[in-house]
N, CA, C and O atoms as CSV, one atom per row, in Angstrom:
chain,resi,resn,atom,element,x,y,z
A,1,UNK,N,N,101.628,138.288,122.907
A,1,UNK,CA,C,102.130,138.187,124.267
A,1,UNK,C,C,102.182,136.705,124.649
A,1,UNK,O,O,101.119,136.090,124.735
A,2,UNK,N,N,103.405,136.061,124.896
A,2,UNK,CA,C,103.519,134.988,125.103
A,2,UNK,C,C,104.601,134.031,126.178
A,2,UNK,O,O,105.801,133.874,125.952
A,3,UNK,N,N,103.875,133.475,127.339
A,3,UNK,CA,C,105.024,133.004,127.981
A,3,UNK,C,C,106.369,132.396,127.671
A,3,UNK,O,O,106.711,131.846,126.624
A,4,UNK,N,N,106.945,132.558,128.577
A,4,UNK,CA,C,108.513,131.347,128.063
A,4,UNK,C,C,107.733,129.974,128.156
A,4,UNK,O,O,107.779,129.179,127.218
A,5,UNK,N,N,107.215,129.786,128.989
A,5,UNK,CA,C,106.615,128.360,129.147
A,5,UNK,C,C,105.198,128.109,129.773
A,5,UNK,O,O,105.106,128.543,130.921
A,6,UNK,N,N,104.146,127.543,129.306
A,6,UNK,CA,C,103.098,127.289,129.219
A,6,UNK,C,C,102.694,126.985,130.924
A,6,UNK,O,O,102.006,127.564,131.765
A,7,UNK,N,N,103.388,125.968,130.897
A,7,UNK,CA,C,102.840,125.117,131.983
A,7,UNK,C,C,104.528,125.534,132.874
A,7,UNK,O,O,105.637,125.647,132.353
A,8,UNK,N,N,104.146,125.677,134.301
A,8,UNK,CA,C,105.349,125.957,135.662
A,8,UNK,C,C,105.125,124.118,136.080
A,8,UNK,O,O,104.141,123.659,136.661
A,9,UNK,N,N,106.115,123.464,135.679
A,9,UNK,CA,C,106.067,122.154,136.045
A,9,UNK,C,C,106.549,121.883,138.116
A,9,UNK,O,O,107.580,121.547,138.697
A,10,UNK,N,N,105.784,122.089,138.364
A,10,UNK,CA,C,105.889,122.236,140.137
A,10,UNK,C,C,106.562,120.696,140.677
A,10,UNK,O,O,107.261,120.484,141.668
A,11,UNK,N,N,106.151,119.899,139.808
A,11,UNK,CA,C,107.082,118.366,140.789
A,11,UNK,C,C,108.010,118.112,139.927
A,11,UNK,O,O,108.229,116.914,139.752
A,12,UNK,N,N,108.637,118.859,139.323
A,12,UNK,CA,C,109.931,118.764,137.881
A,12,UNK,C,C,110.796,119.358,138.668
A,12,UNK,O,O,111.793,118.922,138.093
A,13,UNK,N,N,111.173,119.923,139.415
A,13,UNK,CA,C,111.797,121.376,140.046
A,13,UNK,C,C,111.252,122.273,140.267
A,13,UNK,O,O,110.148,122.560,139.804
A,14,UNK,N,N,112.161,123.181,141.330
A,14,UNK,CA,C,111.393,124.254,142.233
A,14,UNK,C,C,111.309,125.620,140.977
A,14,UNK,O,O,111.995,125.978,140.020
A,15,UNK,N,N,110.036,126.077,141.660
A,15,UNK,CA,C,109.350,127.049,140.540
A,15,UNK,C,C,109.149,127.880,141.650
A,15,UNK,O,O,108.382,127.602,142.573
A,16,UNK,N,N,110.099,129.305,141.542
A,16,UNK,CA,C,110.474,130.475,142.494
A,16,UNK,C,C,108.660,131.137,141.894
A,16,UNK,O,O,107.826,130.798,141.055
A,17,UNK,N,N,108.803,132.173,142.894
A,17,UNK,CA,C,107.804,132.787,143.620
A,17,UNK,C,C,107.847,133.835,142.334
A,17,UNK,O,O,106.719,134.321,142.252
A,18,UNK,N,N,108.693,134.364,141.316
A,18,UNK,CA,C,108.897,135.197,140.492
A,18,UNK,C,C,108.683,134.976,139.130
A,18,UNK,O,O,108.409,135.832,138.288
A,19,UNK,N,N,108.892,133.228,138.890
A,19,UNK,CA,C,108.032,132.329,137.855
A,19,UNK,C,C,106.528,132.453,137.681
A,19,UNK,O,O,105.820,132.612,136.687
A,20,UNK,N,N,106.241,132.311,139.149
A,20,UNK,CA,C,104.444,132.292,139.263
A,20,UNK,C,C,103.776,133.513,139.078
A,20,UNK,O,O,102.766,133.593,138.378
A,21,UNK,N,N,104.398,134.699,139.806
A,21,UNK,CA,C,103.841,136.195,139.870
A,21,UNK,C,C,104.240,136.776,138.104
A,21,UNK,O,O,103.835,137.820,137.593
A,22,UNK,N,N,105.113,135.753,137.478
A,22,UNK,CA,C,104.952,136.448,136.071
A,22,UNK,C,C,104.070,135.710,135.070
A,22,UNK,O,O,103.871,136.233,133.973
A,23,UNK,N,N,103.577,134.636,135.345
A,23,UNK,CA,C,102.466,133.982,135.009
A,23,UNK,C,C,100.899,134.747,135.591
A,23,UNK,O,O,99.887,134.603,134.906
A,24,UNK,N,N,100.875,135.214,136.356
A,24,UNK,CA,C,99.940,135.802,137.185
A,24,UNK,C,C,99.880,136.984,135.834
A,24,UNK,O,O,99.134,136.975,134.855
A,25,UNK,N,N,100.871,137.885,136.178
A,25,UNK,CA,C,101.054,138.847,135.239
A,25,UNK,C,C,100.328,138.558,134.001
A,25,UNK,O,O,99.257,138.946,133.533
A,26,UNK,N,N,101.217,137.782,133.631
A,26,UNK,CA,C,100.687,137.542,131.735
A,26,UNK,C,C,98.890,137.509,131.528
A,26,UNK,O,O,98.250,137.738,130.502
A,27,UNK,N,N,98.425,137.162,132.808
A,27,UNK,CA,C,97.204,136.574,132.359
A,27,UNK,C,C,96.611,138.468,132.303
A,27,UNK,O,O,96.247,139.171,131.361
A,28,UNK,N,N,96.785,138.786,134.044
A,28,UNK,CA,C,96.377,140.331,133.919
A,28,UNK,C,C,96.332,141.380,132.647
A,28,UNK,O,O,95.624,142.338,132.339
A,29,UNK,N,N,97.313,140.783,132.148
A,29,UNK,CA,C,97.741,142.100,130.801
A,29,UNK,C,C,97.064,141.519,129.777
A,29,UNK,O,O,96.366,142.228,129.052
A,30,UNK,N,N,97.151,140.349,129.591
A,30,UNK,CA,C,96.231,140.291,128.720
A,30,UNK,C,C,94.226,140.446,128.941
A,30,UNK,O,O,93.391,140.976,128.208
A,31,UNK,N,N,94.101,139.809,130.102
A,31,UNK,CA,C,92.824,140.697,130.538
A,31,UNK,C,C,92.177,142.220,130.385
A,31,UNK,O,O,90.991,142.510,130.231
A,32,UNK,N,N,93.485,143.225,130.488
A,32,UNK,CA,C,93.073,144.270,130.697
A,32,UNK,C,C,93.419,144.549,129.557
A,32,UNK,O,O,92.458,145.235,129.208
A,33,UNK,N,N,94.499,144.505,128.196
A,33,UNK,CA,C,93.838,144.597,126.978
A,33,UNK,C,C,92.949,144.083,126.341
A,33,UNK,O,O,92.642,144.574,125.254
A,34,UNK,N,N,92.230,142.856,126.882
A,34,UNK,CA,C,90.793,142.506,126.168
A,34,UNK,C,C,89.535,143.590,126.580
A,34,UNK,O,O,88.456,143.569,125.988
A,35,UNK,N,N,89.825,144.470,127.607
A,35,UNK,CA,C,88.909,145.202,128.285
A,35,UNK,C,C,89.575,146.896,127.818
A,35,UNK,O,O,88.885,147.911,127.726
A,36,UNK,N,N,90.728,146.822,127.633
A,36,UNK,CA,C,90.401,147.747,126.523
A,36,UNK,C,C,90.426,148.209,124.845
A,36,UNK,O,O,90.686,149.265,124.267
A,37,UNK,N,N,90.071,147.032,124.460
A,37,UNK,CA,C,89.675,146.548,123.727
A,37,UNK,C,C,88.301,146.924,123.436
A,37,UNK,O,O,87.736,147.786,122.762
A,38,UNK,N,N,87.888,145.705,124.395
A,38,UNK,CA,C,86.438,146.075,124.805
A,38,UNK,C,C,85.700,147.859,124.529
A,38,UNK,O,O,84.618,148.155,124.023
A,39,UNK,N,N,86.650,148.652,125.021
A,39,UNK,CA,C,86.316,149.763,124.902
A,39,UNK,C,C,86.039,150.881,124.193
A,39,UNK,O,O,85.335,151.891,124.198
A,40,UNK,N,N,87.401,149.934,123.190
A,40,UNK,CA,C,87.256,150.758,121.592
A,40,UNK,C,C,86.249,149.702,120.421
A,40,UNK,O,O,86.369,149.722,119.196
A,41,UNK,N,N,85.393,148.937,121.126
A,41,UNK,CA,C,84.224,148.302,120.411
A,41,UNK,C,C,84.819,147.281,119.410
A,41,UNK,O,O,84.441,146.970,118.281
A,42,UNK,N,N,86.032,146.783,120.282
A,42,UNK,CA,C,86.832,146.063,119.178
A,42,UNK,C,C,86.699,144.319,119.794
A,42,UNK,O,O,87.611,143.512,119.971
A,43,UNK,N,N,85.196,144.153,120.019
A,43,UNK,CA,C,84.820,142.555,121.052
A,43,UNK,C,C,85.467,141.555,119.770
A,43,UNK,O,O,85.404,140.394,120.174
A,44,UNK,N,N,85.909,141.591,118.731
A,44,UNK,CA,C,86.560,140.100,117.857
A,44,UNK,C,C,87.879,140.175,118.815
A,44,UNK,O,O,88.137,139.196,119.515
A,45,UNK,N,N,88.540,141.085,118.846
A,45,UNK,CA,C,90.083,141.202,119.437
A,45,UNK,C,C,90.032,140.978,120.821
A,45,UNK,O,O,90.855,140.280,121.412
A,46,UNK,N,N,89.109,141.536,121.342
A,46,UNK,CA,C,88.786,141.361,122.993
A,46,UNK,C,C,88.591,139.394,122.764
A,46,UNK,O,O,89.360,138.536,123.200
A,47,UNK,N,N,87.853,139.272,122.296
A,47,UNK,CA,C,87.480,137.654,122.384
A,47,UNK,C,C,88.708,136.950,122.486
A,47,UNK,O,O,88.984,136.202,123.424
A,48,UNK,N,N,89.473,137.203,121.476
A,48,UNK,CA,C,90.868,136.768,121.201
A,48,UNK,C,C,91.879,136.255,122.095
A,48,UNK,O,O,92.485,135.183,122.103
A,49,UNK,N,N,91.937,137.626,123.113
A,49,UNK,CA,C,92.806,137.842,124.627
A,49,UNK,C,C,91.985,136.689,124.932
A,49,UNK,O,O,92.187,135.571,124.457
A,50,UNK,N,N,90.966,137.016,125.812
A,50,UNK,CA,C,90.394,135.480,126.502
A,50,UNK,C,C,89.980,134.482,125.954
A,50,UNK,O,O,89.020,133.882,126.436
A,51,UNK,N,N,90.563,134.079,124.876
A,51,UNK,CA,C,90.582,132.540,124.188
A,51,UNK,C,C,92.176,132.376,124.250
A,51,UNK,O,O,92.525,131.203,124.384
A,52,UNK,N,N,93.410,133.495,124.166
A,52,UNK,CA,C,94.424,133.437,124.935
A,52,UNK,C,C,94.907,132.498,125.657
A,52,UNK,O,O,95.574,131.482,125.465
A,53,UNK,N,N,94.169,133.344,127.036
A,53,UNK,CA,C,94.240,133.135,128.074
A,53,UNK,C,C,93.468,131.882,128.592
A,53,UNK,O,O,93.944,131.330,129.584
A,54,UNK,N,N,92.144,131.283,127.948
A,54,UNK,CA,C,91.599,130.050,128.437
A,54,UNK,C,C,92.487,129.090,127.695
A,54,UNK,O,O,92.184,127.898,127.740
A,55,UNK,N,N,93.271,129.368,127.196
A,55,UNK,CA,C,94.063,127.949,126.287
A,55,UNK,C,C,95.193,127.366,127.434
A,55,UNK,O,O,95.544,126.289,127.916
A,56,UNK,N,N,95.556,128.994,127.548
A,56,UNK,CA,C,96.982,128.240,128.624
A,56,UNK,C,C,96.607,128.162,130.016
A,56,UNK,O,O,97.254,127.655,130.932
A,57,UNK,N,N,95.865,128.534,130.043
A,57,UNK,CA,C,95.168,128.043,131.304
A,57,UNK,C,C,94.329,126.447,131.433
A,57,UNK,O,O,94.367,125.633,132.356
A,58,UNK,N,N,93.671,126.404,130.266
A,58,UNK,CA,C,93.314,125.351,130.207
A,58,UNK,C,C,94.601,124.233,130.334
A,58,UNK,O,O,94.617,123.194,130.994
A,59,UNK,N,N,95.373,124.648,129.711
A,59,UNK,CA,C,96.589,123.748,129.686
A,59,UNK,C,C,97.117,123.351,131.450
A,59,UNK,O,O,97.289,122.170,131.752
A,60,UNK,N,N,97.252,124.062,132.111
A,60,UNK,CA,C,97.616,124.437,133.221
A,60,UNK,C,C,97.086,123.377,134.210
A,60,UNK,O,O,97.547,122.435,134.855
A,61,UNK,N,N,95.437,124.215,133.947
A,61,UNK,CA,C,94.632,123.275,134.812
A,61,UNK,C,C,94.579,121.789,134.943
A,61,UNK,O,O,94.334,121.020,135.873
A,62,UNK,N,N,94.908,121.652,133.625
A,62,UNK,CA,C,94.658,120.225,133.327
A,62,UNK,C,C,96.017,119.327,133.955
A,62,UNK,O,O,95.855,118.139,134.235
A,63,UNK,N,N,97.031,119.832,134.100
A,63,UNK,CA,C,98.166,119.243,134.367
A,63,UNK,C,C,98.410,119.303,136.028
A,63,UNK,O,O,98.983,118.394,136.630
A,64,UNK,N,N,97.807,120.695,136.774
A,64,UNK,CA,C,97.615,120.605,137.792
A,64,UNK,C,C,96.578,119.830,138.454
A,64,UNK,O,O,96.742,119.786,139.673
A,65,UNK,N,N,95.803,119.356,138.123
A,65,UNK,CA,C,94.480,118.532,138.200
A,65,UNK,C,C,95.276,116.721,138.624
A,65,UNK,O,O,94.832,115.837,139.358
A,66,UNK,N,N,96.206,116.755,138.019
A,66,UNK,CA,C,96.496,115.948,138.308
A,66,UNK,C,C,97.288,115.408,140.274
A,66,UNK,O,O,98.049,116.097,140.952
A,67,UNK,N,N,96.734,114.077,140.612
A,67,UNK,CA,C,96.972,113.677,142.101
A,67,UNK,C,C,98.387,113.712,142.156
A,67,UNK,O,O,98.892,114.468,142.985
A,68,UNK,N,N,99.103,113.049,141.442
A,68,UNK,CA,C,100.254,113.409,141.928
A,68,UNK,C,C,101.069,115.174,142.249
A,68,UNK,O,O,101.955,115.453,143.057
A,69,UNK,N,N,100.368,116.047,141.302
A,69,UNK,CA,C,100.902,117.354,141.360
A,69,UNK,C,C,100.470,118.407,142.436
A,69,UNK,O,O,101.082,119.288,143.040
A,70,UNK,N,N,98.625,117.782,142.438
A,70,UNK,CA,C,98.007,118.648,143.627
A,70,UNK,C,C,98.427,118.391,144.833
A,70,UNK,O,O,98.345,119.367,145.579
A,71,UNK,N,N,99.129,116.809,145.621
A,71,UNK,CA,C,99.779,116.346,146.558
A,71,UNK,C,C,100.608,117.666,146.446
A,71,UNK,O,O,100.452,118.647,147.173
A,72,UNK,N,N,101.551,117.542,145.384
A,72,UNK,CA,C,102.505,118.472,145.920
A,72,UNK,C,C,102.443,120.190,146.201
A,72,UNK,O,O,102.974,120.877,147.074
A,73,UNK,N,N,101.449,120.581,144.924
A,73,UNK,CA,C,101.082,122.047,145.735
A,73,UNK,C,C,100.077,122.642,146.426
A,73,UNK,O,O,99.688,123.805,146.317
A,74,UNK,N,N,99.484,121.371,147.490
A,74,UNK,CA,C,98.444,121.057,148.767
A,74,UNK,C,C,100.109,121.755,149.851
A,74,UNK,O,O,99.970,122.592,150.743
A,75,UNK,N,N,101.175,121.294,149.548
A,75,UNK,CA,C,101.513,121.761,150.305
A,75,UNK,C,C,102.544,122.897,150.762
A,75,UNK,O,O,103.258,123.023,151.757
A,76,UNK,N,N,102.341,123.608,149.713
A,76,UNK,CA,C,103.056,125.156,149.808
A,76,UNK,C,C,102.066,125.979,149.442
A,76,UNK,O,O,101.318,125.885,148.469
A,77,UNK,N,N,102.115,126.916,150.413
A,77,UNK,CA,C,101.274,128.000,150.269
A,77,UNK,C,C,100.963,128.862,148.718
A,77,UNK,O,O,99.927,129.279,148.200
A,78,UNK,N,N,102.216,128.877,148.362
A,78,UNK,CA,C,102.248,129.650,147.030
A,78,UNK,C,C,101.884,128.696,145.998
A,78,UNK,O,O,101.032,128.992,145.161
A,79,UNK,N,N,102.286,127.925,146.000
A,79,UNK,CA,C,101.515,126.453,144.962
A,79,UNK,C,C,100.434,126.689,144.892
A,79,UNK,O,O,99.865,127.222,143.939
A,80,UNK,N,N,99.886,126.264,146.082
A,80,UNK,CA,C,98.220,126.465,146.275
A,80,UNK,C,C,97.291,127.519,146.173
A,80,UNK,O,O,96.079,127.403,145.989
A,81,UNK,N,N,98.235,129.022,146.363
A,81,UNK,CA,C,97.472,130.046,145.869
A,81,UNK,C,C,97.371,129.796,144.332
A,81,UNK,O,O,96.278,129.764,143.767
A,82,UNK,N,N,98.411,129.641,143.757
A,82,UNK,CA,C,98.397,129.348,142.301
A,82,UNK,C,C,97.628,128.839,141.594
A,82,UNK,O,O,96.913,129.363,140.740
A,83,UNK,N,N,97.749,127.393,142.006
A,83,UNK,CA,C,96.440,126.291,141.865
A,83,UNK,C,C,95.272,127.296,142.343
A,83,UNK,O,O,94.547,127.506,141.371
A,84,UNK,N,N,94.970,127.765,143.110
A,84,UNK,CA,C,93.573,127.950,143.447
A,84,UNK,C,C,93.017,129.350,142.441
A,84,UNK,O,O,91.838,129.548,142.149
A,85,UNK,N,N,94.316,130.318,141.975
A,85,UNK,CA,C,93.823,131.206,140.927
A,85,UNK,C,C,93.626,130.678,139.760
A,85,UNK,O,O,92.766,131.250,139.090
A,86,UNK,N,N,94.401,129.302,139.038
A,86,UNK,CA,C,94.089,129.164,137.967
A,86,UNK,C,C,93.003,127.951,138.000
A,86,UNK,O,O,92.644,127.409,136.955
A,87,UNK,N,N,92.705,127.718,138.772
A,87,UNK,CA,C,91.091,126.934,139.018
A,87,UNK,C,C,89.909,127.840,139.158
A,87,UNK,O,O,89.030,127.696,138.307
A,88,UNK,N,N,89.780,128.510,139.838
A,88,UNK,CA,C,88.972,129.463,139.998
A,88,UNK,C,C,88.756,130.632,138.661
A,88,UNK,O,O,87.601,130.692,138.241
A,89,UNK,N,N,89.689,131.462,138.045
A,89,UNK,CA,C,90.096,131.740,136.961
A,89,UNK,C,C,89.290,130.987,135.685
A,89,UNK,O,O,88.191,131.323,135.245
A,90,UNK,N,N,89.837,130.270,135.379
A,90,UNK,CA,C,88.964,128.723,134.013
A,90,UNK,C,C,87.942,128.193,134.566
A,90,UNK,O,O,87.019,128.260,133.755
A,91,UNK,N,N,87.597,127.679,135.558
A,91,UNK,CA,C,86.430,126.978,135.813
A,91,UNK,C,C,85.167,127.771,135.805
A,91,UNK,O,O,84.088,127.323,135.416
A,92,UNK,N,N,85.400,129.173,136.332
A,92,UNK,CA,C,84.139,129.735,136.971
A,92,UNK,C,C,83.918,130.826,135.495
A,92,UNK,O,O,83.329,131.883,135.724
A,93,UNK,N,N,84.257,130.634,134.423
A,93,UNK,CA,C,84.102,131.433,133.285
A,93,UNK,C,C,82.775,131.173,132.958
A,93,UNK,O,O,82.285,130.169,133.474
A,94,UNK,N,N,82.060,131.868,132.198
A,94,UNK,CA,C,80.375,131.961,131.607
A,94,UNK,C,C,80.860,132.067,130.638
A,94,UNK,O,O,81.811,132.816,130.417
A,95,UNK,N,N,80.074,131.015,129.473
A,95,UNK,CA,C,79.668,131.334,128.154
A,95,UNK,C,C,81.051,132.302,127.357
A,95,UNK,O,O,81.053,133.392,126.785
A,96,UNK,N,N,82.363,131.089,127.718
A,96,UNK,CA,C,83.457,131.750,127.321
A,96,UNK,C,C,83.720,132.207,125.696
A,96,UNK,O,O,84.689,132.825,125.253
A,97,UNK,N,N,82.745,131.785,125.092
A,97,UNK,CA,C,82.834,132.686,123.601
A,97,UNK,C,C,81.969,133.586,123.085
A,97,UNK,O,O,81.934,133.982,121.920
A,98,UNK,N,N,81.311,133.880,123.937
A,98,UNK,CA,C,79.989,135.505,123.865
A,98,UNK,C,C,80.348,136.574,124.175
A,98,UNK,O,O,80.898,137.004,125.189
A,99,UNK,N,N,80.014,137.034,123.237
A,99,UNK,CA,C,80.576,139.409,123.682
A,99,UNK,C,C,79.867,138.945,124.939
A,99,UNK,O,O,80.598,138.516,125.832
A,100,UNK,N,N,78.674,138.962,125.133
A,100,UNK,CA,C,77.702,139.322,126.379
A,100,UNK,C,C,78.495,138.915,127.391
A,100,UNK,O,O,78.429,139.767,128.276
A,101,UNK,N,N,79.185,138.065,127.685
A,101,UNK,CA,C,79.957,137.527,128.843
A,101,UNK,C,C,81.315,137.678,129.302
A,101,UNK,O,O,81.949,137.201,130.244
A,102,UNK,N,N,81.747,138.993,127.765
A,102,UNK,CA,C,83.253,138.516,127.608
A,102,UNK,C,C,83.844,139.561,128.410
A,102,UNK,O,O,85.033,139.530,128.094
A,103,UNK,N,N,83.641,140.696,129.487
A,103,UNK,CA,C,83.568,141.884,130.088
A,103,UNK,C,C,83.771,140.920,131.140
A,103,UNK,O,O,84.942,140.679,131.434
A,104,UNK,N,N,82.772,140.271,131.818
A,104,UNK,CA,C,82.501,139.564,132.826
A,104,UNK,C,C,83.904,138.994,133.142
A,104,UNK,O,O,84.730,139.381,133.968
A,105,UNK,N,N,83.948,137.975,132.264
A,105,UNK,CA,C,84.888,136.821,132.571
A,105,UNK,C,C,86.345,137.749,132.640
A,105,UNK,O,O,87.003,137.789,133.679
A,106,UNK,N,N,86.743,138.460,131.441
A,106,UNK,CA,C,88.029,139.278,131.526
A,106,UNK,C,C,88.228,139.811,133.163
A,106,UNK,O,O,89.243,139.539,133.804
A,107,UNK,N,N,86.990,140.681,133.767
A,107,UNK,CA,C,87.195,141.197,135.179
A,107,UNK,C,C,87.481,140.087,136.063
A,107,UNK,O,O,88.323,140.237,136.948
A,108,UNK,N,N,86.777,138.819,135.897
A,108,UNK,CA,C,86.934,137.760,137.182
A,108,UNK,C,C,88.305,137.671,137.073
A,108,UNK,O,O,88.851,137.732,138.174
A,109,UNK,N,N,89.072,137.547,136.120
A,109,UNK,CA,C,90.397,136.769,135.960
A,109,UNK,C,C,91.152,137.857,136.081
A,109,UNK,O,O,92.254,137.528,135.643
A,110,UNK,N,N,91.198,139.372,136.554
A,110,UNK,CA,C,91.695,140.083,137.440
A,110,UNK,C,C,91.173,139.902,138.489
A,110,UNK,O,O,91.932,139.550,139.391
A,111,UNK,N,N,89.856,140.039,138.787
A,111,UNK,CA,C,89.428,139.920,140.514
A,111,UNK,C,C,90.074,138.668,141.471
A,111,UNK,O,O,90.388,138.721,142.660
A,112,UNK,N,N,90.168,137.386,140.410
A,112,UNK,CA,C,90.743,136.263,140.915
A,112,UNK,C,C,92.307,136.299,141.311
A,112,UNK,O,O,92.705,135.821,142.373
A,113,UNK,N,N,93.163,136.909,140.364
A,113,UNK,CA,C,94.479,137.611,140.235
A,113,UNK,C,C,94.814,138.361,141.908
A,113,UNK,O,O,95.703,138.282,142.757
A,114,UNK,N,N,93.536,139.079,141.733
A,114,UNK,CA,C,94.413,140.472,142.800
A,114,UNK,C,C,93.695,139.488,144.571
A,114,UNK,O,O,94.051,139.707,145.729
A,115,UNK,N,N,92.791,138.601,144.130
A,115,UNK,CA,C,92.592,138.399,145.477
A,115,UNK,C,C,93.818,137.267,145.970
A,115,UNK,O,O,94.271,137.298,147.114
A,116,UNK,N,N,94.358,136.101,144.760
A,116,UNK,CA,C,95.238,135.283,145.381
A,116,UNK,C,C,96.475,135.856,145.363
A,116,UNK,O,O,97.254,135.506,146.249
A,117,UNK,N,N,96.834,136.655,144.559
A,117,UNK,CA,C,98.199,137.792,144.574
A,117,UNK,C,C,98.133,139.600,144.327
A,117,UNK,O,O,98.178,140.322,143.331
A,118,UNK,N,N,98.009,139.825,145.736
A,118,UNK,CA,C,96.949,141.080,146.182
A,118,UNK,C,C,98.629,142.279,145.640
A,118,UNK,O,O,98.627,143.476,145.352
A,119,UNK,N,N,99.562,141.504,145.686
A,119,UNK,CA,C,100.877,142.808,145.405
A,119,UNK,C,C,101.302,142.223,143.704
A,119,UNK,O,O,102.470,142.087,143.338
A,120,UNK,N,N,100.194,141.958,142.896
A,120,UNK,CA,C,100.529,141.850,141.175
A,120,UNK,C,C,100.038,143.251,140.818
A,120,UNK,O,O,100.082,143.642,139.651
């Protein structure tokens, strides 16, 4: 499962509301097959999804992190929900390569999902 593009370049050109909610997406689906995954006792494959998902996210973060980019999505609402799911999302992960944690972190990065985009 793999995006068209890694990173939504926000001060390159405008990045519609349907770009972001399918980035949102990608992360969900892959969450919820690491969790069921998880279920059929299959935690190497579950791990997998959320090493996935911390890569391009990591990628993300790192580019949004930047002053010139956060200027710009400080000031649209949807930017900033964005920014604030994929900060919240990567940063607040535990012990991102342990079965013991890997349940955990998969749910935050839906819980984080449905609270900044409550209609994904």
């Amino acid at each position: 499962m793999q995006l068209e593009v890694s990173i939504l370049y926000f001060d390159k050109g405008f990045v519609n509301e349907d770009q972001i909610k399918n980035h949102v997406r990608h992360y969900v689906k892959l969450a919820e097959q690491g969790l069921k995954l998880v279920n059929e006792n299959k935690y190497k494959e579950a791990l997998h999804c959320l090493k996935e998902i911390r890569k391009t996210m990591k990628e993300e973060y790192k580019y949004y992190s930047k002053s010139k980019v956060q200027l710009l999505m400080w000031r649209t609402p949807l930017y900033n929900n964005y920014y604030s799911f994929i900060h919240e999302a990567f940063v607040n992960q535990e012990v991102p390569n342990a079965y013991r944690t890997l349940v955990s972190n998969l749910c935050n990065i839906q819980s984080y999902a449905s609270f900044y985009f409550s209609d994904i």
